[in-house]
N, C-alpha and C positions, 0 to 999 in steps of 0.2 A: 504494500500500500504506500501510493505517495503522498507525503504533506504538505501543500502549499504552504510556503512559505507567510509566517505572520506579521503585518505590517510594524514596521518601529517607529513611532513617531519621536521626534527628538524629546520628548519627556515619556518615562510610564512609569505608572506607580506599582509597587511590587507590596502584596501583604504577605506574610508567612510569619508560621509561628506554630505552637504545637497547644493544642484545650487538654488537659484533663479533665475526665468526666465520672462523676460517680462508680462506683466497682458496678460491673454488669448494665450497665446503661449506654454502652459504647454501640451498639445495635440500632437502640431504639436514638441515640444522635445521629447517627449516620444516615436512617431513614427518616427521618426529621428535616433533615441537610436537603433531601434531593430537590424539595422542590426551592427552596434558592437557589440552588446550582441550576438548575434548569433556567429560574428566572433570571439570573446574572447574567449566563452564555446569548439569554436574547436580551440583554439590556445595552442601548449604545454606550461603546466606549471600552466595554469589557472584551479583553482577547481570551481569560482564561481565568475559572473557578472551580477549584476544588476542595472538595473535605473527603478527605481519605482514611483508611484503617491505620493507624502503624504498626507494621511489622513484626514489631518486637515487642512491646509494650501492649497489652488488653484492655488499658483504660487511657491510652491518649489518641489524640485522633491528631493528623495534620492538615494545616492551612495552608495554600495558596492563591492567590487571585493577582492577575497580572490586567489593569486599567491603563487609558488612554490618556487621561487625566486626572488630579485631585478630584474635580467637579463632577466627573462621571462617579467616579466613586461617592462621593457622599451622597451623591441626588440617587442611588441606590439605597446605601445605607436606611437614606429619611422613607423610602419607599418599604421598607421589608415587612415583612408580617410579623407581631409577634405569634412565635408559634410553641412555647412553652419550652423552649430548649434553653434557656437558662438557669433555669433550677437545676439541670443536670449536670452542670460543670463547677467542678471544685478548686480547678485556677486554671490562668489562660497568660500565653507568652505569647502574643503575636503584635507583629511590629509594621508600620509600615514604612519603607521607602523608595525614594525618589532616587532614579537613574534616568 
């Protein structure tokens, strides 16, 4: 399979970072997660959203989301739904920046 290459605009915002989430609850965040990632990937501005398992760890989940701008990114943010996924999370490292 080939990839089209992703547009670079001379700014994009990179989040990453890793949630811990309650023992046994890592499931029910992940299926939680989809349908933001679903609504990011069609949000302008967004090249790339993910919430993934980690690996190695059962209760941490990884971030990524790669935007076109600061702007797109929050005018998402202010848009998201709350969907009760924060009571699940016991700390969170995720940072953003600017390249």
């Amino acid at each position: 399979m080939t990839r089209q290459p992703i547009y670079h605009p001379a700014m994009t915002i990179i989040v990453a970072g890793q949630i811990e989430v309650k023992p046994g609850q890592r499931q029910r965040f992940l299926d939680g997660s989809a349908d933001a990632m679903r609504l990011a990937r069609t949000t302008n501005g967004c090249e790339d959203f993910v919430v993934a398992a980690d690996p190695l760890d059962a209760n941490r989940v990884n971030i990524f989301e790669l935007w076109r701008s600061r702007k797109a990114l929050h005018d998402f943010r202010g848009a998201g739904p709350d969907d009760g996924l924060a009571e699940l999370i016991v700390a969170a490292r995720v940072n953003e920046y600017e390249v």
